[in-house]
N, C-alpha and C positions, 0 to 999 in steps of 0.2 A: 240544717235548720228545722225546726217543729214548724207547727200553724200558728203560733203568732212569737213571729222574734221578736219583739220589744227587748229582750234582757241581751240577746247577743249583740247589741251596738256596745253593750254595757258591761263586756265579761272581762275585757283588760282590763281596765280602770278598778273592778271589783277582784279580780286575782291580785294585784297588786295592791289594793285596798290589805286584801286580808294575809298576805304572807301564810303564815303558818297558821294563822287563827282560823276558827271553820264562822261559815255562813249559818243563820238561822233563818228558816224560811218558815213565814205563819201562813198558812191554809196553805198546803202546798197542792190539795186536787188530786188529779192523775198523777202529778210527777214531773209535767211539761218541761215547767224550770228549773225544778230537781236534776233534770237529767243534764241539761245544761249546765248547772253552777258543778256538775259531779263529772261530768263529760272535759269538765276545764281543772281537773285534779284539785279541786275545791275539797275539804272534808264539809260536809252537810249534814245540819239535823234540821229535818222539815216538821211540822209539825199539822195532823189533818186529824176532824174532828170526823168527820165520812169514815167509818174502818174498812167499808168496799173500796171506796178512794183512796184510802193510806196504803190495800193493799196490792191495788195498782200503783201508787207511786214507788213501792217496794221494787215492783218488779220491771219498771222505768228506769231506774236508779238503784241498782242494787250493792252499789258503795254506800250510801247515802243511810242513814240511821234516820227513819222515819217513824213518829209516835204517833198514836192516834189518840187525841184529846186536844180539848176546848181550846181557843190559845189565850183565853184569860186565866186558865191553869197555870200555875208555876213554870219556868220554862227551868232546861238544863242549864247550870251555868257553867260558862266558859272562860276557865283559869283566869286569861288578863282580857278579858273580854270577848264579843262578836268581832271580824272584821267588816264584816255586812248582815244587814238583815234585809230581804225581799219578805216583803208583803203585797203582793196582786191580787189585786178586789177583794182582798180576806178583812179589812178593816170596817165594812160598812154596816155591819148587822148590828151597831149598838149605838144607843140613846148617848150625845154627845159625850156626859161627863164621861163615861167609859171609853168612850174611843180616845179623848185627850191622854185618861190614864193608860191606854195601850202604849200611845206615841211617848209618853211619860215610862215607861216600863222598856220601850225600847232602845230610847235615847241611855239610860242605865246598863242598859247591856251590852250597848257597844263601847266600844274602846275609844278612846280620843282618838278623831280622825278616820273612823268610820264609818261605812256608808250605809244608806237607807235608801234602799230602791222600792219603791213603791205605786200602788197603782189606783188613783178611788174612782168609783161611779161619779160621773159627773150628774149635774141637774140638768143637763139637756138630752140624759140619755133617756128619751122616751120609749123605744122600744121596750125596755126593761124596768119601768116603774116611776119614772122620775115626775108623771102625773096619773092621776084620773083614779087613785087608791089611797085607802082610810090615813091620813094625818095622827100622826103619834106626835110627832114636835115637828119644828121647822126643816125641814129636806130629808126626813122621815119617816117613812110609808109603812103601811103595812100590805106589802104584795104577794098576792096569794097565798098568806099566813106566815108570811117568815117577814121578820121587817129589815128593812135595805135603807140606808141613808145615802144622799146622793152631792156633791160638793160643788161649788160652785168659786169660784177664785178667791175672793175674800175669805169662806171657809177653809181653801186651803193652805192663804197664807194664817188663816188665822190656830190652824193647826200645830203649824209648827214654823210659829213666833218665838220659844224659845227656847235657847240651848242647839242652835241647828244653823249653816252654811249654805244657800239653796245651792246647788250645781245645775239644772235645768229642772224648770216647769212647762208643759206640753201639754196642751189640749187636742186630742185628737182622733178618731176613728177606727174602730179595727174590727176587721172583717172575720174575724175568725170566728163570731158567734152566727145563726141562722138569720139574722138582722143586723145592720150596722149598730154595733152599743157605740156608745160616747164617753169618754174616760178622763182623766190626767193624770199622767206619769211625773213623777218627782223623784228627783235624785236628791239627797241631802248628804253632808257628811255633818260628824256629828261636832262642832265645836269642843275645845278645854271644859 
C-alpha cells in the first residue's frame, strides 16, 4: 500500500470495471495511483501536466504510458472506450463551466458502465485554501497564484447530475498531506 490508499478499497470493482479496456488517469502526480491501477495488471495512460512529476510517475509505473500535458488537451482515445477514469484532486484548477466540460469529456470516454473514481477539494478543507484567499467565483480561490476550486455537497451532486450512477460519496480526511486536507471521494459509473 502507498501513503494514501483511497484507490485500493477500489481496485477489484475497477479491474473488473475495465476487462481488457485500459484506465485513464488525469493529473496522475508522482505516479502514487499509477502504480497501483498498473501494479493490478491494468493497462494505464496517466496523464501530468508537471514533466518532473510525469517523469517520476514514469519511473513509479513503468508499464504505465504516461504523457505530460494539460488534461484539457485532447486525450488518447480508447477503441470501445475507458473502463475507468481516476481523477484525484486533478479536477479543481478551473472556473466551473470548465470543470462541468471535464466531467462532460469524461463521461464521453468511458464506455457504458464505466467508472469514475474520483477526488475534489472539499470547502472545508482550510488548511489548503478553502478560505481567507482572493475570490474569482463561488468556491474559487486564488491560492498562492494558482487557483483551486473547493466543493461542497450540492456542488458535487450538482456536478454530476447527469449521465452518471452515484456508487459512493464520502466526506472525509486524509492524513497524507503535512496538514489534515478535507476532500470527497466519489465513485460513479457511467450510465447508457
Amino acid at each position: 500500500m502507498h501513503e494514501d490508499p483511497w484507490l485500493e478499497r477500489w481496485i477489484v470493482r475497477t479491474v473488473a470495471s475495465c476487462g481488457a479496456a485500459p484506465v485513464l488517469e488525469l493529473g496522475c502526480g508522482s505516479g502514487a495511483d499509477t502504480a497501483v491501477l498498473a501494479g493490478a495488471g491494468l493497462e494505464v495512460i496517466a496523464l501530468e501536466l508537471d514533466a518532473k512529476a510525469a517523469d517520476r510517475a514514469r519511473q513509479a509505473a513503468p508499464s504505465a504510458t504516461v504523457l505530460s500535458r494539460d488534461i484539457r488537451d485532447p486525450w488518447p482515445v480508447a477503441r470501445d472506450g475507458y473502463g475507468a477514469v481516476v481523477a484525484s484532486l486533478s479536477l479543481h484548477y478551473f472556473p466551473w463551466a470548465d470543470t462541468m466540460a471535464l466531467v462532460a469529456r469524461i463521461r464521453e470516454a468511458l464506455r457504458p458502465g464505466g467508472l469514475l473514481l474520483c477526488r475534489l477539494n472539499s470547502t472545508e478543507d482550510y488548511h489548503y485554501g478553502a478560505s481567507g484567499h482572493p475570490k474569482i467565483e463561488d468556491d474559487y480561490y486564488l491560492v498562492e497564484g494558482e487557483p483551486k476550486r473547493f466543493f461542497d455537497a450540492v456542488a458535487v451532486d450538482r456536478l454530476f447530475a447527469t449521465g452518471w450512477r452515484a456508487i459512493s460519496k464520502e466526506h472525509y480526511v486524509t492524513a497524507k498531506y503535512a496538514n489534515p486536507k478535507a476532500l470527497w471521494e466519489i465513485v460513479l459509473e457511467r450510465d447508457a
